[in-house]
N, C-alpha and C positions, 0 to 999 in steps of 0.2 A: 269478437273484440275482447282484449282479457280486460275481468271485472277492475284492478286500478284503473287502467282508463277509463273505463266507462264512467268508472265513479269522479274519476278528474273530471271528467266533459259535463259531469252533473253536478258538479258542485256549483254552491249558488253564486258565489262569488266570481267564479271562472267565468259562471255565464254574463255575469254583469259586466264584465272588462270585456269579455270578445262582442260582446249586443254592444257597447260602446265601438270599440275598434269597429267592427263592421258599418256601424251608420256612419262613423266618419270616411273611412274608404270610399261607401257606396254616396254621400254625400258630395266629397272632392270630383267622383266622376261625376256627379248630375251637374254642379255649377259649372263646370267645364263646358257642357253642353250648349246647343245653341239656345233650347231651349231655357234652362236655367238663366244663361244669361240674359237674356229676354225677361225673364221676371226680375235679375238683379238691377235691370236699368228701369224696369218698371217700377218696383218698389222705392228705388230712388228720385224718378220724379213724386211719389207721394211724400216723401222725404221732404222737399223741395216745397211742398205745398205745406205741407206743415209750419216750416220755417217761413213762408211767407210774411212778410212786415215786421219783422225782428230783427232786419236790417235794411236800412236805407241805400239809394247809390250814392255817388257822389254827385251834390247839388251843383257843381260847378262846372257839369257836361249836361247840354244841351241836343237837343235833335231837330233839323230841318228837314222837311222829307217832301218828296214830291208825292203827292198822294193824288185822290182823282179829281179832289175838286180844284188842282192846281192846275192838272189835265185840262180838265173842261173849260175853265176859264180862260188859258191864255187862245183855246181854241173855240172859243167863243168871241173873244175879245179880238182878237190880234190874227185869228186864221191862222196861227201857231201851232203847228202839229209838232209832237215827239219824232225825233230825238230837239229839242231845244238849240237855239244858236249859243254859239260858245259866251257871245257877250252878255246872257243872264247870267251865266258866272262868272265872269269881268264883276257885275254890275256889286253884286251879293257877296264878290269875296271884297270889292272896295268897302262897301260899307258896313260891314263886321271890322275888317282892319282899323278904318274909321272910328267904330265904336270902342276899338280896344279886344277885343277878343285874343282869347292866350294862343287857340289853335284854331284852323278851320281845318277841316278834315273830310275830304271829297270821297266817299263810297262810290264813285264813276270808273268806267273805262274812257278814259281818252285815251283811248290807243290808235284812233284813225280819224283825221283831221276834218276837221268841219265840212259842210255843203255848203256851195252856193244855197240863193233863196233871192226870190226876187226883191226882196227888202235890205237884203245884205251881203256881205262874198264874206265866205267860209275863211278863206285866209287872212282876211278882215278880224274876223272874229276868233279866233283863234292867236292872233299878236294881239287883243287885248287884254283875253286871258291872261296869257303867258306875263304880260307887262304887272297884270293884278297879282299875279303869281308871287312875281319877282318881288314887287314895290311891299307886298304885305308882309314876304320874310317867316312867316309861320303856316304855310300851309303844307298839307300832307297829302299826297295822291295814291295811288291803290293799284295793286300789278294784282292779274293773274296768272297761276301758274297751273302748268300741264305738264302733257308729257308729249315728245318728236314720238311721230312715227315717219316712215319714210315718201309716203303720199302725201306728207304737210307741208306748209309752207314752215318756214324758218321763222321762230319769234323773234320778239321784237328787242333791241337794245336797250340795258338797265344801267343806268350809271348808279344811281342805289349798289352799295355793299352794305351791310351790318359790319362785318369783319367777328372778331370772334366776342361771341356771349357767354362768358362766363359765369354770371351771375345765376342763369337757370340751369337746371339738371334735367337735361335731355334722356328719357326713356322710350320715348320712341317718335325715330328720325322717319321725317316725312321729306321727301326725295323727287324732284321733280328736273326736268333739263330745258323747254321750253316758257317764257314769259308774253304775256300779252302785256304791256306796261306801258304807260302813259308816252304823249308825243316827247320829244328830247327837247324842245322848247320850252314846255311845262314841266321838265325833272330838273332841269337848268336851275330854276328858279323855287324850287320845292324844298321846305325845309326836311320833308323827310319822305319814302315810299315804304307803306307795308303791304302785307300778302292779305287777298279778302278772303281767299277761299276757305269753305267751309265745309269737313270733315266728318256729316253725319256718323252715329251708330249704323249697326247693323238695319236694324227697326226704320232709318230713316230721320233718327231724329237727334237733333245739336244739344251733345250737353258738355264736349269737350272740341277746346279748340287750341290746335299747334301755335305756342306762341315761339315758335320756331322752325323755319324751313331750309331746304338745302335746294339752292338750283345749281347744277351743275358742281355739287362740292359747297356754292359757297353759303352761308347761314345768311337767311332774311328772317326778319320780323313781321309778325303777326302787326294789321293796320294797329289793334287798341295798343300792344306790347310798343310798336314802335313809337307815337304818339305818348306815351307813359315814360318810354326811354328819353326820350329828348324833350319833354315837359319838366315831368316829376320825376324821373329817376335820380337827380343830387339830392333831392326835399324829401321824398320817402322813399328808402332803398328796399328791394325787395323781401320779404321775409324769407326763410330758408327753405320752408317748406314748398317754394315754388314750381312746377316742374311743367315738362310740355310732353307730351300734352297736358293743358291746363283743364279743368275739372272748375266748366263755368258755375259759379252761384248765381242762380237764375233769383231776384228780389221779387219778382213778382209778374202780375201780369204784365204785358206789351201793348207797344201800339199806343197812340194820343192820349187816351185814358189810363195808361198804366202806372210805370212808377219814375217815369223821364218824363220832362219837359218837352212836348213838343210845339214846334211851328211849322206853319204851310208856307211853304217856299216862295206861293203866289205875291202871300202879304207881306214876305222879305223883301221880294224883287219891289214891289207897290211901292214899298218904304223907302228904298235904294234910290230908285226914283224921284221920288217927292222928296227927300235927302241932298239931293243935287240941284234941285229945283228951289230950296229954299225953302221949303214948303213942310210942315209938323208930322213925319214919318209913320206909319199907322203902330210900329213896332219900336216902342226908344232903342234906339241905339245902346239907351245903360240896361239895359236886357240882356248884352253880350258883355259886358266888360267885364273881364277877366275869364268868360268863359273858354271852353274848347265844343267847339258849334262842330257837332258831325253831321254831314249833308248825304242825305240818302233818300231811298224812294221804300213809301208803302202801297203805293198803287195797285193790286192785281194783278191789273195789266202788265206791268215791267216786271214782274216774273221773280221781284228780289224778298218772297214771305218763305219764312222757315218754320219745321217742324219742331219745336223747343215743349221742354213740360210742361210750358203752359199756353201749349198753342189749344187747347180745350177750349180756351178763357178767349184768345185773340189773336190773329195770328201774330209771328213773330220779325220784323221787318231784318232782316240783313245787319243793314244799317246799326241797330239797337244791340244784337250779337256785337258788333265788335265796342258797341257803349259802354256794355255791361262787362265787358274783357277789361276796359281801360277801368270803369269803377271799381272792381276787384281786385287790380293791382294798388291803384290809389289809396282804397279804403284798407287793405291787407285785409280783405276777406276772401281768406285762402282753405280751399276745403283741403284738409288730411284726411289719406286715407290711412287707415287701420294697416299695419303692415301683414303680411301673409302668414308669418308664425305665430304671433298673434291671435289671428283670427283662427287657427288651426285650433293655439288652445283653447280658444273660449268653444269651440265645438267640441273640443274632445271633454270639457267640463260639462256642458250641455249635454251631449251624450251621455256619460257620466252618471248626469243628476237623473233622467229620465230612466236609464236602466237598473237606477237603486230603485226610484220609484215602482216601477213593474215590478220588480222583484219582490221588494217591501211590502204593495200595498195587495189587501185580500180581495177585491177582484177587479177586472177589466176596467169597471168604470170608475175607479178609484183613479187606478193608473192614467186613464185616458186623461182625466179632468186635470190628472198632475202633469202629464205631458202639456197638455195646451196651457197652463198655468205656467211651466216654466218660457216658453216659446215667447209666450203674450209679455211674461215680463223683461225677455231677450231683445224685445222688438219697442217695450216700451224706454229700454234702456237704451239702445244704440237709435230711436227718435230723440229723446233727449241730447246726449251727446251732440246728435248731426245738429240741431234746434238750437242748443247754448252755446256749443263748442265747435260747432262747423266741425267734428270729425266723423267721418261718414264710414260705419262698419255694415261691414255688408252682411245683407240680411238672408241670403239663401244658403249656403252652405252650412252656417250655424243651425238655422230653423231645421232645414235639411236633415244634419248630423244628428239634432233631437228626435226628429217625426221618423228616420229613418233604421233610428237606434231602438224606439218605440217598437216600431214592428219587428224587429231583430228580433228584442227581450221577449214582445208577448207571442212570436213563434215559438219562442226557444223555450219561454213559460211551458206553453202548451203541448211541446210535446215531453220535455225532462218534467214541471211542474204536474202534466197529466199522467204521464206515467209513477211517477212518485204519490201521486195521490189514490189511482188505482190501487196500487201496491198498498197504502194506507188502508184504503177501502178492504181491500180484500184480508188485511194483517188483524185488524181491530174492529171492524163492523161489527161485528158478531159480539164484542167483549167490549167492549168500551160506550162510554156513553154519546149518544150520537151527537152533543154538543163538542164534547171531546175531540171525536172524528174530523167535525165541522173544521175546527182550529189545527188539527191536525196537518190534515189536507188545506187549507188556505198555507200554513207555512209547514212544509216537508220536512223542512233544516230542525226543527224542536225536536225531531225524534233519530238518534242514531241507529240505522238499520246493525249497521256493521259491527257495534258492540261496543259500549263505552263501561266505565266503574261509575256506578252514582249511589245515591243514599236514600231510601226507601223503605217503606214499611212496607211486611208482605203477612199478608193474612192465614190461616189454613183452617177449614171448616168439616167438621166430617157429622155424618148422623151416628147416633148412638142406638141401639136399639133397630140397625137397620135389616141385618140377621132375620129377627122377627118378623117384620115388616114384609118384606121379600117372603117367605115361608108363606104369609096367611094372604096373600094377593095371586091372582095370576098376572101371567106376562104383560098382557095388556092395563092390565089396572095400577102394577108397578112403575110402568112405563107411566103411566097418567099422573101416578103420585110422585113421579123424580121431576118429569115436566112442569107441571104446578110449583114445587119445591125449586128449583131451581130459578124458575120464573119469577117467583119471590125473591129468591137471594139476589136474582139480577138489577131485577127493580131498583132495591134496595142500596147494592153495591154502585151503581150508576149514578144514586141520587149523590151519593156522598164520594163522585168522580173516581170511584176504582176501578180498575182494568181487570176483566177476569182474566186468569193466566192459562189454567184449563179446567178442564172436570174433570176427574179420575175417581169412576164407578159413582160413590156415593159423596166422594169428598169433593170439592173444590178450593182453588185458589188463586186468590186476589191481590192485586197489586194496588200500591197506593204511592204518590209521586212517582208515576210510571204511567205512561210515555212522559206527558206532559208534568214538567218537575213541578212542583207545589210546599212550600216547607210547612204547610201544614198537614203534610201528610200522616202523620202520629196521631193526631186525636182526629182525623176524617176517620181513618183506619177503626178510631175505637168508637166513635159515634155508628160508624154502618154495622160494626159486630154487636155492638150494644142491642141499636135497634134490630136486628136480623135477630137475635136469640130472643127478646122479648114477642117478635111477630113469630118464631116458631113454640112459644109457651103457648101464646094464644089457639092456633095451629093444633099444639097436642089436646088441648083443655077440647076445641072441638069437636076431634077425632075419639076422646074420651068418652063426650056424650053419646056419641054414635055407635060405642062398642066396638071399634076399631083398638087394632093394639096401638098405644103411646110410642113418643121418639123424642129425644132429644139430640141438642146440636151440641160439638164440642169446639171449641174454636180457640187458637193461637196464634198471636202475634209477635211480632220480633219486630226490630229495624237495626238497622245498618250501611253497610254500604257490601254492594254487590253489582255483578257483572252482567248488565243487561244486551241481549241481543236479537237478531236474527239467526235461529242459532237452528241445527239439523243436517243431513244428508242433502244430495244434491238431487232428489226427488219430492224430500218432505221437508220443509223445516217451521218452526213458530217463534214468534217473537216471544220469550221466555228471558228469567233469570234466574241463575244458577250462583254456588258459595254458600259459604258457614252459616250466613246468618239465614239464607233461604232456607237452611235444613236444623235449625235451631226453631224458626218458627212451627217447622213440622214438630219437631217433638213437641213444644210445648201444647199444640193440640193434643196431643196424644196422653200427655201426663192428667190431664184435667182428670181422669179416671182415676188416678191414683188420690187424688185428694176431695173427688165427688163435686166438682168445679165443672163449669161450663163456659167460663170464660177467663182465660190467662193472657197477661203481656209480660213479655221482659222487662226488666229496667231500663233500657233503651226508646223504649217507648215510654215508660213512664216518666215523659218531662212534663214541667211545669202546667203547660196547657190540658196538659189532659186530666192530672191531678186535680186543677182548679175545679174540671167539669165534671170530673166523674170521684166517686170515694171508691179507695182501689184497698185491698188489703192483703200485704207482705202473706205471704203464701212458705216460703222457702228460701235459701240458698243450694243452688242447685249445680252441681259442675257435669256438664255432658260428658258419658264416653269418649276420652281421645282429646277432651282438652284440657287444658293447665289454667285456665281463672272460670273459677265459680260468675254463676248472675243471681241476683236477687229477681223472682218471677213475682207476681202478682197478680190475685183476682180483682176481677173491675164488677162492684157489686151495686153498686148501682150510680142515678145520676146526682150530681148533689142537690139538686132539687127533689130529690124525691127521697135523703135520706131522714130516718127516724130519729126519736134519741132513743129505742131499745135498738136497730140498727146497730147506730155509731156506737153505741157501750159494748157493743158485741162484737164491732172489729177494734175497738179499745183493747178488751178484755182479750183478745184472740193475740195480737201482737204485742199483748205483755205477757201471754204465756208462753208467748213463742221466742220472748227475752231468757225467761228463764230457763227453756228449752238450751237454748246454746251454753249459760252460764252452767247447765248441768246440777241442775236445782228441780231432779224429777219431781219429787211430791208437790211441790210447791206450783210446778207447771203444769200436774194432774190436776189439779185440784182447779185451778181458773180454767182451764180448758172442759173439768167436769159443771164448772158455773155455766159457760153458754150451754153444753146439752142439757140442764135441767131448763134453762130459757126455750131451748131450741133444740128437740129430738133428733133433727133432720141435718146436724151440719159435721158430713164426713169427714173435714178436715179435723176439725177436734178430736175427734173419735180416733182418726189415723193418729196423730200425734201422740192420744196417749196411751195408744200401743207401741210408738216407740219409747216413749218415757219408761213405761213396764219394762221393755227389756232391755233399754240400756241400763235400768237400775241393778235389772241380773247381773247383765254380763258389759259394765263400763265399759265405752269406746277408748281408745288408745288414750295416750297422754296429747299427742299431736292433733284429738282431731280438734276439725273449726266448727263445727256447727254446721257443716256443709252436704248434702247429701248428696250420693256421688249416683245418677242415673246411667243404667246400663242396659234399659229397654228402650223400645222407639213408643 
């Protein structure tokens, strides 16, 4: 694979957007699925429970149901077995009419005419019906619908048409060519006929229902839609968002106890009775006035209970399905759904957020805790919405596109993030300090393998005296003494986060804001050399007692800016940096010989901070072989805490002779520079200086010179 790609495919950024793109792809296939969808309708009946009692139905539908103890009773009383003579509902649709009721609405198949009974003839009871039908002008009957095969018989004749519904936006047409639908007697006289049938999910269970159907081409209405149409459709027109299939809002539990009004049919019929008899009706009459009375069965037995969200709680009678149809349209409590591009984005944002997190955070459990933190707050977000706002956003492909995107990221961590951390491991273990490493390797992006320009201070350290040292040891005991010796400089270098660059024989060198940028790199750099030369005093003073030969350290600073990288042949290479100012730090180790100094920076280092901390003393202007502007170098002679006043008079007195020096005012500059060696036997730099004073007084420098000394050794 050529290394730009490679490097594309591991950039952190690349991987954040494809570990997104990926969970969402792999997410759109999982909610596709049977299974996904299975938990999208699962999640939604919890949805459902949530919203429980946050909205009412509409108070002005009622339910009469036949249930068992209506059962029992008339077949207790009257030797009345199921199916029922037609004239209990003669008896029950006169006296709701009576009472005023807006609609009666029959959940029944009459589609096959009454029986004799020895108490009564079927064709008897069936023209009463029909006549109660006719005289009350508001009642509704119930078709079902199927399909011909060619072993059936022929259904039955609908004089019911809808003709065309306008008003709903039909998405998916439900298609049928045969009717089972009430005797022509009773549709004669029937204010309206809707469809009962009910459309479970996959799972089995009612949460949407066609308030539209097609028999043979033509559109029929759902029983609540029709019943809503020809009631309240002038008084409340539909709201826009209406569509069929309709996406019932289930209010709550079902059943006698739940969130409808129910009655036992028995104590209608009882009432109906004693109504006509003159007689105080167990049930008033203004109990229905103005209502729409839907008459259905909860019984077991009759076979008409559904699976709905909260069939958990009770089950769900038939009957109350098409209640809670008509109160939804009533009420305009109409669930929106989330449309699909939509929902796309808020997963590909999801996605998104989760794979900055992986990427972002420094290890697994971080990320994890951020995964399920954004999910929880996706799921508390679109409860809310469903809960206030009746807008129902689906919860699996989003969750999905998160959890999915999660594992992408922390694959794709694990093996570009692990590889890049190896790589770290193996680059700086050795040389860097292992907290360093730590922050390294948690984020790979901090450090450019490939090679960037930054700005850095680089150190260079070499022993003085080591000539000697080497001579009076053997191999192994030298070996022990570079071991120790470096072991120390490590310490030391690590404490104050520098990066060793390499060793070379006796000398080493160290980086500072490097890998990991730091702008305080300048005085860490001068704090570790500080301390590193006072721990190698102690070190000689030691080695002194023992009669071991002496050594000292020389050491050089610079800063700048230079070119750091992975840098070498395609067998070896090291993460190093190379440029002027890397190779300016070397000389200025090397000059410290010249002026009997053991520790030198450039003016590049010497800003503010380091000044503050340490007292540094003007040493020279110095112009390196090969280039065109001088630097002012300086020694860092100790910390300001720990300077003297014979000290500071003495780097007073040293950079006012080193005025006169330039001004070309010899005697004048022998003479203060002869003041610290009568203080101070021991300080080369004076001594050097005023051997040049002596012989510039011989043989004056040009008219042009600056005061600048021009170095032309390493």
């Amino acid at each position: 694979m050529p290394e730009s790609l490679k490097k594309l495919l591991f950039a952190r950024n690349i991987r954040i957007v494809l570990s997104a793109v990926i969970g969402v792809l792999l997410a759109w296939g999982v909610a596709l699925t049977p299974v996904g969808q299975r938990v999208e309708m699962n999640a939604l009946d919890i949805q459902f429970r949530f919203a429980q009692g946050t909205r009412t139905p509409d108070s002005s539908v009622v339910i009469v149901t036949i249930d068992q103890n209506s059962l029992q009773y008339f077949k207790n009383n009257g030797r009345i077995s199921w199916p029922w003579p037609r004239d209990f509902y003669a008896l029950t649709t006169d006296f709701l009419a009576r009472a005023g009721a807006e609609a009666v609405v029959f959940d029944f198949h009459f589609n096959e005419p009454d029986v004799d009974r020895v108490t009564s003839s079927g064709v008897e009871n069936d023209s009463l019906f029909a006549a109660a039908i006719r005289n009350a002008g508001n009642v509704f009957l119930s078709a079902q619908l199927t399909s011909q095969t060619e072993e059936d018989q022929p259904g039955d004749s609908l004089l019911f048409r809808t003709g065309a519904v306008s008003s709903v936006r039909v998405t998916e047409s439900v298609r049928f060519d045969k009717t089972y639908a009430p005797l022509i007697p009773f549709q004669d006289g029937a204010k309206g006929i809707g469809v009962v049938n009910v459309l479970p999910d996959e799972d089995g269970v009612c949460r949407r229902v066609p308030l539209v159907y097609e028999l043979n081409g033509v559109p029929l209405r759902t029983l609540g839609f029709e019943v809503y149409e020809r009631t309240a459709g002038q008084r409340a027109p539909l709201p826009d968002a209406v569509s069929s299939p309709h996406l019932v809002y289930w209010y709550g539990r079902g059943g006698p106890d739940g969130v409808f009004r129910y009655y036992s049919i028995h104590a209608l019929i009882l009432s109906a009775m004693k109504d006509l008899q003159g007689m105080t009706p167990d049930i008033s009459p203004d109990a229905f006035r103005g209502m729409t009375v839907l008459i259905g069965s909860n019984a077991p037995g009759l076979l008409d209970l559904r699976p709905t969200p909260f069939t958990y709680l009770e089950p769900y009678p038939g009957v109350e399905i098409h209640a809670t149809v008509l109160s939804n349209l009533r009420q305009g409590h109409i669930i929106r759904e989330v449309p699909a591009a939509v929902l796309v984005l808020i997963g590909l944002l999801l996605a998104a957020a989760v794979s900055v997190m992986s990427a972002r955070f420094e290890n697994i459990l971080s990320s994890t805790l951020g995964m399920v933190a954004a999910v929880a707050l996706f799921l508390v977000v679109s409860n809310q919405l469903f809960v206030r706002e009746l807008v129902w956003l689906k919860a699996v492909f989003p969750a999905a596109s998160a959890l999915l995107a999660y594992v992408a990221a922390t694959a794709w961590n694990f093996a570009t993030e692990g590889r890049s951390k190896r790589q770290i491991q193996r680059i700086f273990g050795q040389f860097v300090n292992p907290t360093v490493v730590r922050q390294l390797s948690a984020n790979p992006e901090k450090v450019e393998l490939g090679g960037e320009e930054v700005e850095a201070s680089i150190m260079f350290s070499d022993i003085e005296g080591f000539t000697t040292i080497s001579e009076s040891k053997k191999p192994k005991e030298l070996v022990e003494f570079l071991n120790n010796y470096f072991s120390t400089a490590s310490d030391i270098f690590f404490k104050h986060e520098g990066t060793i660059d390499k060793f070379i024989g006796d000398a080493v060198m160290v980086q500072f804001g490097i890998p990991l940028k730091n702008p305080d790199h300048r005085v860490r750099a001068v704090r570790a050399a500080y301390e590193f030369s006072q721990t190698v005093r102690a070190m000689t003073a030691a080695a002194r007692e023992r009669g071991e030969p002496v050594f000292s350290t020389r050491i050089g600073i610079n800063t700048g800016t230079m070119v750091v990288g992975y840098i070498g042949g395609r067998t070896k290479k090291e993460y190093t940096v190379i440029g002027d100012t890397v190779n300016l730090a070397s000389r200025l180790e090397g000059v410290n010989k010249y002026y009997g100094t053991s520790l030198m920076v450039s003016e590049a280092t010497a800003d503010d901070r380091v000044r503050d901390e340490f007292l540094l003393r003007e040493m020279d202007i110095m112009r390196v072989k090969g280039k065109h502007h001088p630097i002012k170098i300086y020694e860092v002679v100790c910390r300001r805490s720990e300077v003297t006043e014979a000290l500071l008079k003495k780097v007073q007195t040293f950079e006012s002779g080193l005025a006169l020096y330039r001004d070309r005012q010899w005697n004048d500059a022998i003479s203060l520079f002869n003041t610290i060696l009568k203080q101070e036997e021991g300080d080369p730099a004076s001594r050097m200086y005023i051997g040049r004073c002596e012989e510039y007084r011989k043989h004056p420098p040009a008219a042009e010179w600056d005061g600048v000394y021009v170095m032309t050794g390493k």
